[in-house]
N, C-alpha and C positions, 0 to 999 in steps of 0.2 A: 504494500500500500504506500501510495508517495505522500511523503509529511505533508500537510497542510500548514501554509505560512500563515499567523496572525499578522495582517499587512497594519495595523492599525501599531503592534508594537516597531514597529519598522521606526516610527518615527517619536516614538520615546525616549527620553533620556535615558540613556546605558541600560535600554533594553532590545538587548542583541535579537534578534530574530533565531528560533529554536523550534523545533517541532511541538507541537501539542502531543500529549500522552497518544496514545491509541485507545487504552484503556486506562480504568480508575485503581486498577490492579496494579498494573505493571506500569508504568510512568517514564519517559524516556529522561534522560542527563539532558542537559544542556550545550550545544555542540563548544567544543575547542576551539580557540583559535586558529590554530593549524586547519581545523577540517573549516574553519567559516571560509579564511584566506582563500579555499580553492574552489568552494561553495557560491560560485556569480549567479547570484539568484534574486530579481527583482521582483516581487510578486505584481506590481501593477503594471510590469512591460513588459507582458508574456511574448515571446516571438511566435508569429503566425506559422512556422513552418517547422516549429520546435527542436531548431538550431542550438546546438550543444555548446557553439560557442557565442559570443555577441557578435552581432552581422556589423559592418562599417559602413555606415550610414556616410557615403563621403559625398553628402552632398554642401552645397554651400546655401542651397535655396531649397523652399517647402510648398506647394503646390495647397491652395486655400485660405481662408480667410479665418479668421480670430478659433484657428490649429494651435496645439500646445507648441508647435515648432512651427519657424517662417522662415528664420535664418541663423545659420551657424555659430554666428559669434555670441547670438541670443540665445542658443540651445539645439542640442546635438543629440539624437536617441545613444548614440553610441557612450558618448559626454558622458549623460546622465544613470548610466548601467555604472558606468566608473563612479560616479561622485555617491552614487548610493552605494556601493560595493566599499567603498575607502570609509561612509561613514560607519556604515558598519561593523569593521573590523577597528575602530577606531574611538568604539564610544561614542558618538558624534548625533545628533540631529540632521547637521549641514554638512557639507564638501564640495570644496570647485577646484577644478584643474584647471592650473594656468598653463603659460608657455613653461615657465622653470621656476624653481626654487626663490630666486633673487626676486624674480616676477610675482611670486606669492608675498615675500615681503614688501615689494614695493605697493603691491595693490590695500596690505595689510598698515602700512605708514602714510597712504593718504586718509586712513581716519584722525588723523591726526591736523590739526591748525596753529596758524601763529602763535607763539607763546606760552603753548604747549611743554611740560619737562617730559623728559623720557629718560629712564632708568636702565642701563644697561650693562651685562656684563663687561668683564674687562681682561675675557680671554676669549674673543669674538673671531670668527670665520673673514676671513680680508674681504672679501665681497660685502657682509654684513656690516663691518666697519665702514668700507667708504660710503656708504648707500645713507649710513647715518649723518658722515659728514657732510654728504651732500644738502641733506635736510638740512641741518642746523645752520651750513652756510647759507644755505636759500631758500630757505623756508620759515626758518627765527623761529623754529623749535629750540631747545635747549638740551642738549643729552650729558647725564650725566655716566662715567662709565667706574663702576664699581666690583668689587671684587663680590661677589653672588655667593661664593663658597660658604663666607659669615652671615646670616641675615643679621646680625647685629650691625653690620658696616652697609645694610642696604636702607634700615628704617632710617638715621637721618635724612634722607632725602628724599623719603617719602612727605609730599604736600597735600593738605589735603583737597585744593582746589586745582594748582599746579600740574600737580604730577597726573599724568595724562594715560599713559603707557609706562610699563614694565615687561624687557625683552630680556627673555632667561634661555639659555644653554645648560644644558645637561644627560650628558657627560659634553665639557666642553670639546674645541676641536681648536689645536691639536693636546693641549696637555691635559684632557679626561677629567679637569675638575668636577666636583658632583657639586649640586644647587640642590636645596631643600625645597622642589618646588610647592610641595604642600605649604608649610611653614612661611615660605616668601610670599603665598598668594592668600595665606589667609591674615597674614600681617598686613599686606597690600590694602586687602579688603576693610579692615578694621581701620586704615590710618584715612584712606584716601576712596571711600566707596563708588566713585566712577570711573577710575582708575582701571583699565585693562590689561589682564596679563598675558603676553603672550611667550609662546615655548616654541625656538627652534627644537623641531623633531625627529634632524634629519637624522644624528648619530644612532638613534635607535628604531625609527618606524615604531609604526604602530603594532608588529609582531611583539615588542618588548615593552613601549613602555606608552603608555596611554595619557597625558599629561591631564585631557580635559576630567580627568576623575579625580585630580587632585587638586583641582580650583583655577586652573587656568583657564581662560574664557575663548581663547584662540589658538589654534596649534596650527604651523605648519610646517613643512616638508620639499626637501627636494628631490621628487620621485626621480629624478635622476638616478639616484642611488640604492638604497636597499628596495626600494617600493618597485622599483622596474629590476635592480641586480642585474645586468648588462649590458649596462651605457651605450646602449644601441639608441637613445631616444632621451633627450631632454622634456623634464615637467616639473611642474610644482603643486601640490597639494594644500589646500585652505580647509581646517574644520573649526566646526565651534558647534553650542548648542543655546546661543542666544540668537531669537529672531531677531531682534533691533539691530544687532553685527551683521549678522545674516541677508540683511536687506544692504546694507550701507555697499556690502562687499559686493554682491550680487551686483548693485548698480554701477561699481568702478568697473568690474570686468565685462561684463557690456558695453562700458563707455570707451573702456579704453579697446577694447578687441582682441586682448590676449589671452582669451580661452585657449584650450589646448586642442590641439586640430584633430580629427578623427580619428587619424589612421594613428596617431601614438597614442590615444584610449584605449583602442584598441590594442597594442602594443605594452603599455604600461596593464594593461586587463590580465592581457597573459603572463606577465613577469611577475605581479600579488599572487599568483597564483602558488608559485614554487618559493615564493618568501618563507614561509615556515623551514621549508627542510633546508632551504639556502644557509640561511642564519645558524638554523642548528648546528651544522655541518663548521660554520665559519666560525662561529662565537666556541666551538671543538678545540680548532687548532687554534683557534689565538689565544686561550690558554697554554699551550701546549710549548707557544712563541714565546710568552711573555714570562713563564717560569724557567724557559731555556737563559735567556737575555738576564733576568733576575738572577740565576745562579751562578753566571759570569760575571755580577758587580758590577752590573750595567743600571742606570737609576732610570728603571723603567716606570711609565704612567699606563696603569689598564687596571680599569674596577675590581678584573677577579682577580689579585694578591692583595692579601691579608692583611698589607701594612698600606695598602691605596685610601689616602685622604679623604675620609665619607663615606667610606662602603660600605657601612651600616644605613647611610642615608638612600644610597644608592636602591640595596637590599630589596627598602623597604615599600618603594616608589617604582622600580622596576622588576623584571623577568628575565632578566639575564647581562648578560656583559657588554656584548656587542664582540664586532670583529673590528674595533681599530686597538692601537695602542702607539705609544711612542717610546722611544728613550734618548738617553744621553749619551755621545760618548766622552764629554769632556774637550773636545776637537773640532773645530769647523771641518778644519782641512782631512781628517780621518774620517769625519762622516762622510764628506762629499768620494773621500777612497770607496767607502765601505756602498754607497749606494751607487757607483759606476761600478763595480766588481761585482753584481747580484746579476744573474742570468734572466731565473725561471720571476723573479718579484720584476715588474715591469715599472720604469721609471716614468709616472704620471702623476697630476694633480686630479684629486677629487676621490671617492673611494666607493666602497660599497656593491661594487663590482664582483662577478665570479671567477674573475682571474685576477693575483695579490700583485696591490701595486706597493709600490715604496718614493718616498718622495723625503725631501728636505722643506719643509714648511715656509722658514725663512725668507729663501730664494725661490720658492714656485706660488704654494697656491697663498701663504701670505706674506708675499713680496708686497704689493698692493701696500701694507700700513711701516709708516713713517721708522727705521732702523730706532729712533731715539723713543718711539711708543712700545715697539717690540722691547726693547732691554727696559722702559719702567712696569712693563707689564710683567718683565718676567719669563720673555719668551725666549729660551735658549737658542742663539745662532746655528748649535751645534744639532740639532734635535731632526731624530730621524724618525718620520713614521711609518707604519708598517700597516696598510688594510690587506687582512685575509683572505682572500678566496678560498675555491672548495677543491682546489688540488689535493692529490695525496699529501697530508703532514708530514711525513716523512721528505719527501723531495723540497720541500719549503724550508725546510729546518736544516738539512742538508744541503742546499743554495748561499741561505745564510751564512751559515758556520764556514762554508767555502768563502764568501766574502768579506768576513770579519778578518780570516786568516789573511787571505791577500793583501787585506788593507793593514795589516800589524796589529788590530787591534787586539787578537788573543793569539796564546801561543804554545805550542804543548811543555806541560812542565814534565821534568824528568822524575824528579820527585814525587808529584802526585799522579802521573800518568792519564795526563786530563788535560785539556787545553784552559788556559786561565787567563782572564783579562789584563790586557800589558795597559797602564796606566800613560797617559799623553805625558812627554815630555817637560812637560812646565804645569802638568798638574798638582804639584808639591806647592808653584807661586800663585794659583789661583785659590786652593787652598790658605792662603794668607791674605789675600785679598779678602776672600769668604768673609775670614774670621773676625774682619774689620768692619762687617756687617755693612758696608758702602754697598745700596741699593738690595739691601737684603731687609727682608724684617721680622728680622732679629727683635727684640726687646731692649738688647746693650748695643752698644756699638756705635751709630749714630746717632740716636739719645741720650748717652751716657758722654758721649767725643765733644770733646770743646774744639768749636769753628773759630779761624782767625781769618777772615778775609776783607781784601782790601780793595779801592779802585780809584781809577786817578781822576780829577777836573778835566775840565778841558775848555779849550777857546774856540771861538767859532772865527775864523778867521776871514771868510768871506760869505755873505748869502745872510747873515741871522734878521731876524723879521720877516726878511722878504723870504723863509723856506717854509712860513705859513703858508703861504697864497701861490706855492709853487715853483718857488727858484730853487735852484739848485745851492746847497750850502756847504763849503768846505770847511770840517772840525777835524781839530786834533788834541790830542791829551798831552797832557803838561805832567811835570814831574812832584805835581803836590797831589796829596792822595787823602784818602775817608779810607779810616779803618773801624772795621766790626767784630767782637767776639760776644759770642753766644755762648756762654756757660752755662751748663747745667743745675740746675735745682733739686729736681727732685723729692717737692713738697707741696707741689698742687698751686705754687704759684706762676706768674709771667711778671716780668719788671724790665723797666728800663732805665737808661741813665746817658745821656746826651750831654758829656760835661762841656764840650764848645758850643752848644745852643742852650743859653741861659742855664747853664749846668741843672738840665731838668733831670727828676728824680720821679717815674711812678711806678706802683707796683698795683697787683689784680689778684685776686683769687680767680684760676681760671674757669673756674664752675660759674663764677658770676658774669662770665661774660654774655654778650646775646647772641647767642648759640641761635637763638629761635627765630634774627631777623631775616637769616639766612643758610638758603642752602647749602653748605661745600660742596666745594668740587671736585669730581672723581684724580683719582692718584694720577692720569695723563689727560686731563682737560684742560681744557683751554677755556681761559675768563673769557668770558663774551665783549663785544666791543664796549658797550657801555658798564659804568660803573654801577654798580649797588645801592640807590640811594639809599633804601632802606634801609640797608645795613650804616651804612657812612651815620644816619640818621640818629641810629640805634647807640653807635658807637657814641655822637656827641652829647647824646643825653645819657649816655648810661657811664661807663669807664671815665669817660674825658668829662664829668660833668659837671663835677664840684673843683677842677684842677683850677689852676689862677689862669685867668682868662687875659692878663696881661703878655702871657709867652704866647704868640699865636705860633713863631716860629716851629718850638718846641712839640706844642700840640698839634699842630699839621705834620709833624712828623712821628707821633704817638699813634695820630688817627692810619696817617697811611701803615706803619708797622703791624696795630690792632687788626687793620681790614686782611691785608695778609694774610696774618696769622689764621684770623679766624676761615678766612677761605682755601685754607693752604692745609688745614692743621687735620680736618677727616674726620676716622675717627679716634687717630691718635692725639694726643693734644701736650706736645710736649712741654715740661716744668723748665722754663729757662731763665738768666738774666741776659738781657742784649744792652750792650753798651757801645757806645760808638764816640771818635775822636777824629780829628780831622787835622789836615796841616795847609791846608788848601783856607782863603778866609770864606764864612759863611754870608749868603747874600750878595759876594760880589759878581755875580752875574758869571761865575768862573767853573757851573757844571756841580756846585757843593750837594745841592739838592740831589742830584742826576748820582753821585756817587755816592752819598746815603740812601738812595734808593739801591741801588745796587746792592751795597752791604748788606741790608736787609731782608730785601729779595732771594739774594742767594744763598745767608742763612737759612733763613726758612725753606728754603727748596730741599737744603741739604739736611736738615732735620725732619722736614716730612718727605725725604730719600723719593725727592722726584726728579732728580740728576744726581751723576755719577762721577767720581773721578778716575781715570785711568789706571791702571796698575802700575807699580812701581819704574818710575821715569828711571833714566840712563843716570849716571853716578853726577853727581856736581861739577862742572868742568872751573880747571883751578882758578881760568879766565876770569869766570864769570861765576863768582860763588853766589850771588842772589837772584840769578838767572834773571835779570833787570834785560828785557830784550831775549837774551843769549834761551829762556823759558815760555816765548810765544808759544800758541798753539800747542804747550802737553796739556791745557784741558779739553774736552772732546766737541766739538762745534755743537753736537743736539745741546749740551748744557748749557753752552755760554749761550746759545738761541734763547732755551727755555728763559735763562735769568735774566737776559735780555727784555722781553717779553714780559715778567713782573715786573724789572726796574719802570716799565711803563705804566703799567699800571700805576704805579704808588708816585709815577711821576703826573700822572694823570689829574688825583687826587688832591698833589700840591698844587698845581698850575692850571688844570681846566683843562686844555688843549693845547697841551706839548708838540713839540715839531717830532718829536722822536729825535731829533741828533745828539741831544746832550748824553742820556743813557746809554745810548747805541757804542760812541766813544769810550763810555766808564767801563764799558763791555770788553768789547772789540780793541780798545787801545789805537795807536797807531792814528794813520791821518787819511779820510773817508772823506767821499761826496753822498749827498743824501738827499732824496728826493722824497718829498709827499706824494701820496697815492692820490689820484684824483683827478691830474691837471693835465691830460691827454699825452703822457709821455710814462715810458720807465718810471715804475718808482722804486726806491730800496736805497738799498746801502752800495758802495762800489769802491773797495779800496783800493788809495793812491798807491803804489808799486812805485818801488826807489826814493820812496820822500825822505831826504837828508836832515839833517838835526838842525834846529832854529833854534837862537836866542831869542829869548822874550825877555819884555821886563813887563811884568801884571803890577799894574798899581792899581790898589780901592781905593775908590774914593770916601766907602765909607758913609757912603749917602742910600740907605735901599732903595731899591725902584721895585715898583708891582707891577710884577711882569704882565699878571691877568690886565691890567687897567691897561698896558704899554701895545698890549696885540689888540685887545678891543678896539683902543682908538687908531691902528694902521687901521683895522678892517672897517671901522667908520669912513674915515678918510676915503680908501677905495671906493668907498659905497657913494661919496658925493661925490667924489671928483675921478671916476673912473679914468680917464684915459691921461689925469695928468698922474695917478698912483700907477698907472699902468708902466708909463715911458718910462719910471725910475726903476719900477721890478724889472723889467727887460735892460737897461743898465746894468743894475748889480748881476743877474745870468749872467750877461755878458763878459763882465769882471770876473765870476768864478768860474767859467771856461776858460779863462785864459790861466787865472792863476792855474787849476787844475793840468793845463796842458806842460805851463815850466814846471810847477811841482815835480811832475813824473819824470820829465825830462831834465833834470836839474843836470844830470851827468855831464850829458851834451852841452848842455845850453848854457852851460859855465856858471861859476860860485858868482862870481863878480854881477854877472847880468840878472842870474833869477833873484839878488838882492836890490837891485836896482830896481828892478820892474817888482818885485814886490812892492817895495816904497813907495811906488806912483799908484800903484793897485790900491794901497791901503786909505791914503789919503782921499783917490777918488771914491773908495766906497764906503767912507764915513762918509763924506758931505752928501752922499745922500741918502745915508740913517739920518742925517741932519733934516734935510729935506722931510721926512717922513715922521720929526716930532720924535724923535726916538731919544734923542742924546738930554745933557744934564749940565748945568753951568759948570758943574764939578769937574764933569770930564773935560769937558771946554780948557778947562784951567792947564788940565795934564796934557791936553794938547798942545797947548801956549808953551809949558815949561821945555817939555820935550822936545820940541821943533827948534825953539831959537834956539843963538848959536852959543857957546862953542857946540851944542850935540846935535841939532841939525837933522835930529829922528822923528822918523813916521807911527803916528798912534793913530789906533781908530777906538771908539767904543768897540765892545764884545759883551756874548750873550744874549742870547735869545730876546729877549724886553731889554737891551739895552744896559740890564747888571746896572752894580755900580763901578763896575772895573773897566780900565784900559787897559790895550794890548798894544806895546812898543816893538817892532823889530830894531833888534840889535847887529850892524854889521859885524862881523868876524872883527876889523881892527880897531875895534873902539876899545878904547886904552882903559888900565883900572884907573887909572888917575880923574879921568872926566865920569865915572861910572860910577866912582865913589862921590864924586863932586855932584850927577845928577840925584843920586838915592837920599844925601842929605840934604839936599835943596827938598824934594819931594815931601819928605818927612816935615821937612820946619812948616811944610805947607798943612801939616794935618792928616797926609796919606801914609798908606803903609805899601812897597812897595816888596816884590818879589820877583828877584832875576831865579829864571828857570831856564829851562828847554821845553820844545815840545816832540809829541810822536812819540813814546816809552811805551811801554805796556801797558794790557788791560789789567781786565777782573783778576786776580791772585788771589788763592787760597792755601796758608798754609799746609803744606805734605802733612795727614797724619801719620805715613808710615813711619814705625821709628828710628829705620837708619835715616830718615834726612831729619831728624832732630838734634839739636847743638845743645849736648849735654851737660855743654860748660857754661852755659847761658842760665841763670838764675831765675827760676819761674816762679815761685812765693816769696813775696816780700817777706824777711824775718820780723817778726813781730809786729807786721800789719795783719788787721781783720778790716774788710771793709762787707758791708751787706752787699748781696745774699750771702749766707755761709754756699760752701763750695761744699756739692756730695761726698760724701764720711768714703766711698770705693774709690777716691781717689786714684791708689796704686793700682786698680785693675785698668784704667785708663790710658791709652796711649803714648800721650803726652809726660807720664808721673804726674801731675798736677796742675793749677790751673794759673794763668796768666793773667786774673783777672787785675789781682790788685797793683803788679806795676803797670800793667796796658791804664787802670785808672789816673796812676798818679804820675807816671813820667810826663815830664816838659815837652812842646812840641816841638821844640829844635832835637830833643833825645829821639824824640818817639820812631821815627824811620829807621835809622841806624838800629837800634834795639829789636824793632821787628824782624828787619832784614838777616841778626844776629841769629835768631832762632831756630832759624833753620832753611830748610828750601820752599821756595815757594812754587806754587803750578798756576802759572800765567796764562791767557789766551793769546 
């Protein structure tokens, strides 16, 4: 007798279609998974001809008038045998086959609008990633990307009107993390009740793990992979069992026309079919894979060993392992041996397939996300994965082990009479890198590590004002610097101490802060273009709110720190004191701002380990023992980008709308042209190449200027008198084209001539910052004193609003006798001047490691205590101890020399 379908359970929630008893006696089971999987049985679209398989309906057009079908992109008999057969076996209400996987989430992320957050893991598939940056770039969604593993580190950022979407992986792809989706979607639910969760499902299909039964409201798939299992056909699979979703979706994939075409329904129809024994068969041997690789000392990632992160959560949420897994070998260069040396494992991106592929993640299928998001996520350069097929075990495993040997990676021991894993060469030095917990998270190590870094001022030499409205602007850094150390606490507090800005002192209980105005941001996101007012808000009334209202310097530098911190910090929240010192003077228009932004920026970056610093650099050459110069570029370009990138931020918050050139140089170092985004040309950064050492002499005048007030009124100005503000912006371009051309070419172009033609340069492009209301009687005066004779030097203002500083070139033969004769003339006037150079290095951060430590250098002052106490683990600490208290009290004529004493620094 043929079962009788109840068609009416068909479309219940997680009630699977099952025979009805025959009798009251004897009562049949409920069929398997396995037998539903090969079970294509529609009860309301019986085939007229009672066709064993589904017929392909390849038509594109429907013959009739208001017919359940008219045209294909709107509904497909063949389609619809699929999309009920997947809900099916899937728990589901709903199902729709798109073109592919990508296409299932693109059609799944137009439920999504402006302003929108979205919560996402942060061990994501490279397709899913950029798909998301595409949104948030052009879309003004906001995504935040979090580690899924802890739902402790996902509920801050659940909002409850905000957060919009939650996109979860599990087991992820490629390192097999497990997500608590139950747990995350019922926290979801509770925090933010309109809130949608959805589940990439492709690692395990619906054979293993069913998400919509544990509170996810959308799952989807890329039938690509297990759901079809022989990559003969791209698709993508949509379920859920909410009709309100159900419609939304329904109407993008009609709108847009990415239904899946006939003949692969058809195709993907027959492939669910042998999913069951497939999987079985695969989820066999990659057991079989990943305890062979396991017992060679290989750090392999796959659910089923005992010691895999979550596999009790895994367990308990799904039906079995799957067929991927990865490991490590410690080696870039050895993996890339070991997966060229594999015959029968075919070297492809994507998996899920019946023939085992292998691939290096990195370099193939997640090349696509940024090298510097890859290492803060955690993603091993080195990491090989390995998808199953259903070949004999034995020849897979025999493949392998043939290509581990080729590559060196194992080797037979004589002793054990076993082949044994030979450890990478310099696996002993990465191991000490490890230990120093730099981008690891650890508990010690980078929260425990006292940061000392430093960054130079800088002058803007040609372009400042006019590189608001588009000019190109030449900056270089000067040899005075902003130093920051960040010591540890480790008592629940945050403090700071600014003793060259009105020697401000405050301190916070970090629990008190307003955690609540705002979201953080996941461990590799990026702040959004604009600022937080809320939070900024939060900040002035809350922390900042009873402080003396007379330091506004002070506290615009408390407030940018605080905003930082709190958006920087997760859900770590480290106990620190940050103190900073400067030699550079503050105010004078000389970058001070731009290099206490720096300092702090890149504290924090490195306390919440979202840049890294490189492994131990080449010995100190005897030339150049503070690597001043001779130390460019050992920090890694993603870092100095990232702190780059916050220094703007917090330069944002001082100034309103920064050009970017001041930080970029506290950064970068060296001497850069810089363009704003916007003004129909290139914009960025573009460093000068061959820029030779300049004398300056920076004199403050010691007068502030408000920079906000000094760009408002250019951009006024423009606004009334367009084409006469115009003629003078196209001027100063023209000016720093040229200088930029001898810069570069200084070699050539001779010492003699690029001083000369600077001198005419600098003159013509103050007088028309003059023009443009920018300058100050003050500096007027320094130009007076400097010009006449006996010294007969060229000064222009510098700094972005015009500073209160002036920048002198100093010819190479200008005698100490007149040099000594101009600085105290200068002085008797009121000013303070400063003979430098420019061009030196950027951002520096003391070497933790402890051979570049200078043992002989005195770190605790004897019988100084200054607040905070310094952590009682002192000696387990890198450094032996803490720097705080001479970095507070030395003099600033001391303060350089003493840093530089300490040991090596890592420059960009």
């Amino acid at each position: 007798m043929a079962p009788i379908i109840d068609t009416k359970a068909a479309a219940v929630h997680h009630d699977l279609p099952t025979p009805d008893p025959e009798t009251p006696i004897r009562p049949r089971q409920p069929y398997k998974l396995s037998t539903l999987c090969v079970a294509v049985e529609n009860p309301s679209m019986k085939d007229q001809y009672g066709s064993s398989s589904v017929p392909i309906y390849q038509s594109a057009t429907f013959k009739g008038v208001g017919n359940e079908y008219d045209y294909s992109r709107s509904g497909n008999p063949t389609r619809s045998h699929l999309e009920h057969h997947i809900a099916k076996i899937s728990s589901a209400s709903r199902a729709f086959a798109v073109s592919s996987g990508m296409a299932a989430l693109d059609v799944i992320l137009r439920l999504l609008k402006p302003g929108d957050e979205v919560i996402a893991g942060d061990d994501l598939y490279g397709g899913t990633n950029r798909l998301l940056t595409f949104i948030r770039t052009h879309v003004g969604v906001t995504v935040h990307h979090v580690d899924t593993t802890d739902p402790n580190a996902v509920i801050p950022f659940i909002h409850p009107t905000k957060t919009a979407m939650v996109l979860l992986e599990s087991p992820t792809n490629p390192l097999l993390k497990i997500a608590d989706l139950a747990l995350i979607s019922k926290e979801v639910k509770e925090r933010a009740p309109n809130a949608i969760v959805v589940v990439d499902n492709t690692m395990m299909s619906p054979y293993l793990q069913r998400p919509l039964e544990h509170g996810a409201d959308i799952v989807y798939d890329s039938a690509t992979k297990y759901l079809s299992g022989h990559h003969d056909l791209m698709a993508g699979m949509i379920t859920c069992n909410r009709d309100d979703l159900a419609k939304q979706i329904a109407f993008t994939i009609n709108s847009v026309g990415n239904a899946l075409t006939p003949i692969d329904c058809f195709l993907l129809l027959r492939g669910v079919k042998t999913m069951a024994v497939r999987m079985d068969r695969q989820q066999t041997t990659s057991q079989l894979v990943a305890t062979y690789l396991y017992s060679l000392g290989f750090k392999v990632h796959y659910p089923g060993l005992a010691d895999h992160p979550g596999r009790e959560i895994h367990q308990r949420i799904s039906d079995g392992n799957g067929a991927v897994l990865s490991f490590e070998t410690g080696d870039k260069e050895l993996s890339e041996k070991i997966v060229g040396s594999t015959r029968l494992w075919g070297i492809s991106v994507s998996f899920g397939c019946v023939n085992s592929l292998i691939s290096m993640p990195c370099v193939m299928s997640h090349a696509s996300i940024d090298p510097a998001i890859r290492a803060a996520r955690g993603l091993p350069e080195d990491l090989i994965r390995l998808c199953v097929g259903i070949e004999d075990p034995s020849d897979l495993l025999d493949d392998l082990e043939r290509a581990l040997i080729d590559a060196g990676a194992i080797a037979l021991s004589a002793q054990q009479n076993k082949y044994v894993r030979v450890p990478p060469a310099h696996a002993v030095l990465n191991k000490a890198v490890e230990q120093l917990a730099i981008g690891s998270s650890s508990s010690k190590g980078v929260v425990d590590q006292e940061w000392f870094v430093s960054a130079p001022g800088k002058v803007i030499l040609f372009g400042e004002h006019a590189v608001v409205h588009g000019v190109t602007a030449i900056a270089a850094s000067v040899d005075l610097r902003c130093y920051g150390l960040a010591t540890p606490r480790n008592d629940g507090k945050l403090s700071t101490r600014f003793i060259d800005i009105d020697n401000f002192e405050a301190e916070w209980d970090i629990d008190s802060l307003p955690w609540s105005a705002s979201a953080p941001l996941g461990h590799n996101e990026r702040h959004p273009e604009d600022l937080d007012s809320h939070l900024i808000e939060a900040i002035q009334t809350g922390p900042l709110g009873n402080l003396d209202t007379d330091k506004s310097q002070a506290r615009n530098a408390a407030l940018a720190f605080l905003y930082m911190y709190i958006k920087l910090a997760n859900v770590h929240r480290p106990s620190v004191h940050f103190a900073v010192r400067a030699t550079l003077p503050v105010g004078a228009g000389l970058g001070s701002s731009a290099s206490f932004s720096t300092c702090a920026a890149t504290s924090l970056l490195l306390l919440s380990q979202r840049i890294t610093l490189p492994s131990i650099p080449p010995p100190i050459s005897a030339d150049h023992p503070h690597l001043h110069h001779h130390g460019r570029h050992a920090l890694e370009k993603h870092s100095a980008e990232e702190a780059n990138r916050w220094a703007f931020i917090a330069e944002k918050i001082l100034h309103g709308n920064p050009s970017g050139v001041d930080n970029s140089v506290a950064v970068f170092g060296g001497a850069l042209t810089y363009n704003r985004p916007g003004f129909g040309k290139p914009s960025g950064m573009e460093s000068i190449q061959g820029f030779g050492s300049l004398r300056f002499l920076l004199t403050n005048s010691k007068i502030p200027r408000n920079t906000k007030k000094l760009v408002a009124g250019v951009g006024l100005m423009k606004q009334e008198q367009p084409e006469y503000v115009g003629s003078i912006l196209d001027a100063i371009e023209n000016i720093s084209a040229q200088a930029k051309r001898s810069l570069a070419d200084s070699s050539e172009f001779g010492r003699d001539n690029l001083l000369r033609d600077l001198s005419v340069m600098i003159n013509e492009n103050h007088k028309h910052l003059v023009s443009l209301g920018v300058s100050h009687p003050s500096l007027e005066t320094i130009r007076e004193k400097t010009a006449a004779p006996p010294y007969n030097l060229s000064t222009k203002l510098t700094g972005a609003g015009g500073g209160g500083c002036a920048v002198t070139l100093i010819p190479d033969d200008f005698s100490e006798a007149l040099m000594t004769d101009l600085l105290s003339e200068l002085v008797e006037c009121g000013f303070d001047p400063y003979l430098t150079s420019v061009g030196g290095s950027g951002l520096g951060i003391l070497s933790p490691y402890p051979e570049h430590r200078n043992t002989n250098v005195t770190v605790n002052a004897p019988g100084q205590v200054t607040p905070p106490e310094t952590p009682d683990e002192t000696a387990d600490r890198i450094d032996g101890g803490s720097f705080q208290s001479l970095f507070e009290t030395k003099s600033l004529s001391e303060l350089t020399g003493w840093a530089n004493d300490l040991g090596k620094w890592l420059y960009v």
